[in-house]
N, C-alpha and C positions, 0 to 999 in steps of 0.2 A: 104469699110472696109479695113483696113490693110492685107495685102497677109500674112504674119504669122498668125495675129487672125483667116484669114479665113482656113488655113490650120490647125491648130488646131482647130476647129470648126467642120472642114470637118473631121480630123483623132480622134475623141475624145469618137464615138462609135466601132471602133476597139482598142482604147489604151486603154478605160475605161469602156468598154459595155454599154455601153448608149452615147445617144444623149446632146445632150445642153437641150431641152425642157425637157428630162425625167431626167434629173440633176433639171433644175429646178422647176418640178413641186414633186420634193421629197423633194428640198428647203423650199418648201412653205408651207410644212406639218411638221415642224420644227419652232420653236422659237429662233432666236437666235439673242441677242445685238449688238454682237460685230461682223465686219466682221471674224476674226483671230478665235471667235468659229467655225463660219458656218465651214473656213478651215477646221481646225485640225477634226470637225466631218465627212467629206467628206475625209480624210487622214486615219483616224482611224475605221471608221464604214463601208467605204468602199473599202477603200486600194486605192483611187483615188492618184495621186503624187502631189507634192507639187503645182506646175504648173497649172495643167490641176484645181486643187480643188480649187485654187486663182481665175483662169479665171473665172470659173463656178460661183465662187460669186459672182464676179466682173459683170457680166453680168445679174447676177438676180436682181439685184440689180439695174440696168442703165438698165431695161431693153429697156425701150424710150428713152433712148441716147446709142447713136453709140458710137465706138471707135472714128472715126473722128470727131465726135459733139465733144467729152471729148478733143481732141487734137486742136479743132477748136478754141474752148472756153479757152484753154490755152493761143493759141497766137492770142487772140484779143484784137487790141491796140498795139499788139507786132507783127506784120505782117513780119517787117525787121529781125525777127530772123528766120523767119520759111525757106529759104535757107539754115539755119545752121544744125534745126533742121532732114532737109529729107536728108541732104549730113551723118549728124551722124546714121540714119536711114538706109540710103544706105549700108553704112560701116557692120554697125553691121550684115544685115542680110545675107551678106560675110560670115561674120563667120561660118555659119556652120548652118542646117534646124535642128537644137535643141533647137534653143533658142524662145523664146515667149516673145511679145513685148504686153505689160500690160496698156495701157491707164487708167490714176487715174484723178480724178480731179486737181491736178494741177502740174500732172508731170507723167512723164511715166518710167515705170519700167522694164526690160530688163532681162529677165532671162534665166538660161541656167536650173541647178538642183536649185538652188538659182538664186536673184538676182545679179547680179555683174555689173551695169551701173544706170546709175536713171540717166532721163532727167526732167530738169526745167527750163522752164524762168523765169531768177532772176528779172528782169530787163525788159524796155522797148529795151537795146540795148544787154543784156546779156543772155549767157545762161549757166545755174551752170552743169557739167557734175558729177556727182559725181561713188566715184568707191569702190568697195570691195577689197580692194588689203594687204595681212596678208605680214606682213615684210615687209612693203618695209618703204624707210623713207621720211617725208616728206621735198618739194624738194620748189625753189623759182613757180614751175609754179604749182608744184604737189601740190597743200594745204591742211591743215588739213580738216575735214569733213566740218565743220562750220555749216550751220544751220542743215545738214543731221542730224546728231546727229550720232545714232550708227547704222543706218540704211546705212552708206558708212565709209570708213574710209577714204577716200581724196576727193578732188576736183578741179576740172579746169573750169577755168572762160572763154568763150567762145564769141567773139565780132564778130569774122570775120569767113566767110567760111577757110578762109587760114591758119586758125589756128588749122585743122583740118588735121594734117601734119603727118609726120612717128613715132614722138616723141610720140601725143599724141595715132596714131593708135596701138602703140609698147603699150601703158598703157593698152588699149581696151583688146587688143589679152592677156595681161598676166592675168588680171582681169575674163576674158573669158576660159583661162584654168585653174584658178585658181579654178571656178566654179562647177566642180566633184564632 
């Protein structure tokens, strides 16, 4: 298991008074379609945060797949990206033990109080970083969101570990205090 999921896992009955199991077995006594109701019920009916009531679904849900199965299953067939992905992995969790790292099925989501990073393998040799970043404007490396849609507002197309440089780290870090 990823060392943030598990530290959020481990702190999630003192930040939320309950456990992951008594999260989800209040889950299961609920109906809900969409994942983003379960959310907003788990935000609103118990004042859980945005974060912690994501992961919570996120995991009732998968409950028989891990976060490494869901990141495994990403990059298979795309093996040569997965050095890119654990050096941006590395980086991010630099940043600071506030942020929660979200394994989705085909991309992983990076949050501080929101999201502000989303990783994906576009590509057998690519990988899309995409960012939350309000004002800034878009640059020849920094690109529009493209398929993120509104869910990032730029992105970096990522081939090589080396491309994971002070430029791009400088984007990480403002996207990351941007996140409040």
């Amino acid at each position: 298991m990823d060392q943030a999921l598990k530290t959020m896992i481990d702190n999630m009955p003192e930040k939320t008074g309950k456990s992951l199991d008594e999260w989800k077995k209040i889950l299961t006594k609920e109906a809900f379609e969409k994942h983003g109701e379960a959310v907003k019920y788990l935000k609103t009916e118990h004042g859980v945060t945005h974060g912690f009531a994501n992961t919570i679904v996120l995991l009732s849900k998968e409950e028989n797949r891990s976060s490494e199965d869901l990141v495994e299953t990403q990059y298979k067939g795309k093996e040569a990206l997965i050095p890119i992905y654990e050096t941006l992995i590395n980086h991010l969790q630099s940043l600071g033990n506030d942020i929660t790292i979200t394994p989705k099925k085909g991309s992983v989501s990076i949050i501080r109080k929101r999201q502000f990073v989303l990783i994906k393998p576009a590509t057998k040799s690519r990988i899309d970083l995409g960012f939350k970043l309000k004002d800034k404007s878009v640059e020849d490396r920094l690109g529009d969101s493209g398929p993120f849609g509104t869910m990032c507002t730029h992105r970096v197309m990522i081939s090589e570990v080396s491309e994971i440089d002070e430029e791009l780290k400088g984007w990480i870090q403002e996207a990351y205090e941007q996140s409040v």
